[in-house]
C-alpha positions, 0 to 999 in steps of 0.5 A: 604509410598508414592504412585508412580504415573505411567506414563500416556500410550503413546496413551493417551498421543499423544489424549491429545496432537492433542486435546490441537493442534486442540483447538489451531488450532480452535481459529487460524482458527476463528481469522483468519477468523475475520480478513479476514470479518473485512477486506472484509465486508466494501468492501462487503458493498461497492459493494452492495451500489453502486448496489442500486437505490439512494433511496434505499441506506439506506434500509440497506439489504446486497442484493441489491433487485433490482441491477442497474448500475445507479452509474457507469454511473453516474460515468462517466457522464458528470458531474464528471470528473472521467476520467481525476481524474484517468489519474491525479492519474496515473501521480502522483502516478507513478511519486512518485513510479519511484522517489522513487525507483530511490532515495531509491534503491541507499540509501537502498544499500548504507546503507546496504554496507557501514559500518559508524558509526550511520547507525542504526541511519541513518536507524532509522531517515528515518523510524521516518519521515514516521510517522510525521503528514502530517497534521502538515507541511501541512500549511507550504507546501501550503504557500511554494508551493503557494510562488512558483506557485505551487498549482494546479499543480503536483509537489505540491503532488508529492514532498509531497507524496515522502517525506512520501514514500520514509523512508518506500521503504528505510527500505524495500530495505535495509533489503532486501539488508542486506540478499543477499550474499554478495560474488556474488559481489565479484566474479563478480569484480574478473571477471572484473565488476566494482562496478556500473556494479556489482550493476547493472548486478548481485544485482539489478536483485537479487534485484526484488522482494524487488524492487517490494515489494516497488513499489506496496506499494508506489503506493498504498500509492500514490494513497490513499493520500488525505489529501495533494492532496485535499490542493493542487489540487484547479480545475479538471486540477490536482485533483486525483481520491481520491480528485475528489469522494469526490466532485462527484455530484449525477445522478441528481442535488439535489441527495445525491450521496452516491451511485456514490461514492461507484461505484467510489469506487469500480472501483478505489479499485479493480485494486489495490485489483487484483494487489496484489493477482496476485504478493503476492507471491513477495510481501510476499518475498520482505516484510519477506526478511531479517527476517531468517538469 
């Protein structure tokens, strides 16, 4: 004759749950908090190597024992032209964002309003060409714009980085478009709006935190790019700031300047780290729109 088990109490029931709950709670907190040291400790690194003396930078301690901002002036010394790196990274990155908002606001509504046969595609296309290797037209380019007159100016990096860009701001853009409701627009051409000026009195003001979202990936991806920029930019006259630490020299002539190009570092790295803390809450809108329905 068989035994019934009798059911476990409820107490006993909801421990074994909150128990099982905070085990899985733990192992989030302590992936998360992997990440967060995988992500910050190079920069910590950073931080204390452009604050030691250049013959203490391979002591390998993670406190600078004697800090100096002997870098950071070498940085701006005369001989590194940092500041005129950083008006030249300002131009072509701005000038790839605002290009690149322009074309990709237009496509992304395009794409999500109109019906056609092959759109999936269409959308699919303009996402595979931000993942081509750069490196594999980066031959033909230089032939190109050199046949052209170009090299050492700043098209022959901006033209580049917008064709790399511009795929990703699309497929944000057009998610984001997908989610908004539709009948705004509708009731604003029943109130007598055309279909430009409904796009642009009641959708694109909708619009801003997408068009944000894209604007502050494109400008960081723009302002990282180095491999096109470093083919391109031959003299000071048109080099980014990515192209110009690598070229620093030290504080003094025959210095290794490892130190120089951490504090360079730095100063280019936490404008962009600022920028991102102060509008993530729109940067986290804009990238999960269109992901709930």
């Amino acid at each position: 004759m068989s035994v019934a088990t009798r059911p476990a109490p409820p107490a006993a029931a909801g421990r074994r749950r909150r128990a099982r709950r905070g085990r899985a709670s733990g192992w989030l907190y302590a992936a998360l908090v992997t990440i967060v040291l995988f992500c910050l400790l190079p920069f910590y690194w950073m931080i204390v190597t452009s604050l030691k003396d250049p013959k203490a930078v391979f002591d390998n301690s993670l406190v600078p024992t004697h800090p100096t901002f002997l870098n950071y002036a070498a940085v701006f010394g005369s001989q590194n032209t940092f500041l005129l790196a950083l008006r030249n990274s300002l131009v072509i990155a701005g000038s790839v964002t605002a290009l690149a908002l322009v074309f990709g606001i237009l496509a992304a509504y395009a794409l999500a309003r109109l019906h056609f046969r092959g759109k999936n595609l269409v959308l699919g296309l303009f996402l595979a060409t931000s993942m081509f290797p750069g490196v594999a037209i980066l031959t033909p380019l230089f032939q190109l714009f050199a046949d052209l007159g170009w090299i050492d100016t700043y098209q022959a990096m901006i033209i580049p980085d917008i064709s790399f860009s511009l795929p990703l701001g699309i497929w944000i853009l057009a998610s984001f478009f997908r989610a908004m409701p539709w009948e705004l627009e509708e009731a604003a051409r029943v109130d007598g709006c055309t279909k430009a000026a409904a796009f642009r009195l009641v959708i694109l003001p909708l619009a801003v935190p997408g068009v944000f979202t894209t604007a502050i990936l494109v400008f960081i991806s723009a302002w990282n790019e180095f491999m096109i920029a470093n083919s391109m930019s031959q003299t000071p006259a048109a080099q980014p700031v990515t192209v110009a630490i690598a070229q620093f020299s030290g504080i003094s002539q025959y210095d290794q300047p490892y130190g120089t190009q951490m504090a360079a570092g730095v100063i280019v790295t936490v404008p962009l780290i600022v920028l991102v803390l102060i509008f993530q809450r729109r940067i986290v809108s804009g990238l999960t729109a269109g992901g709930v329905k």
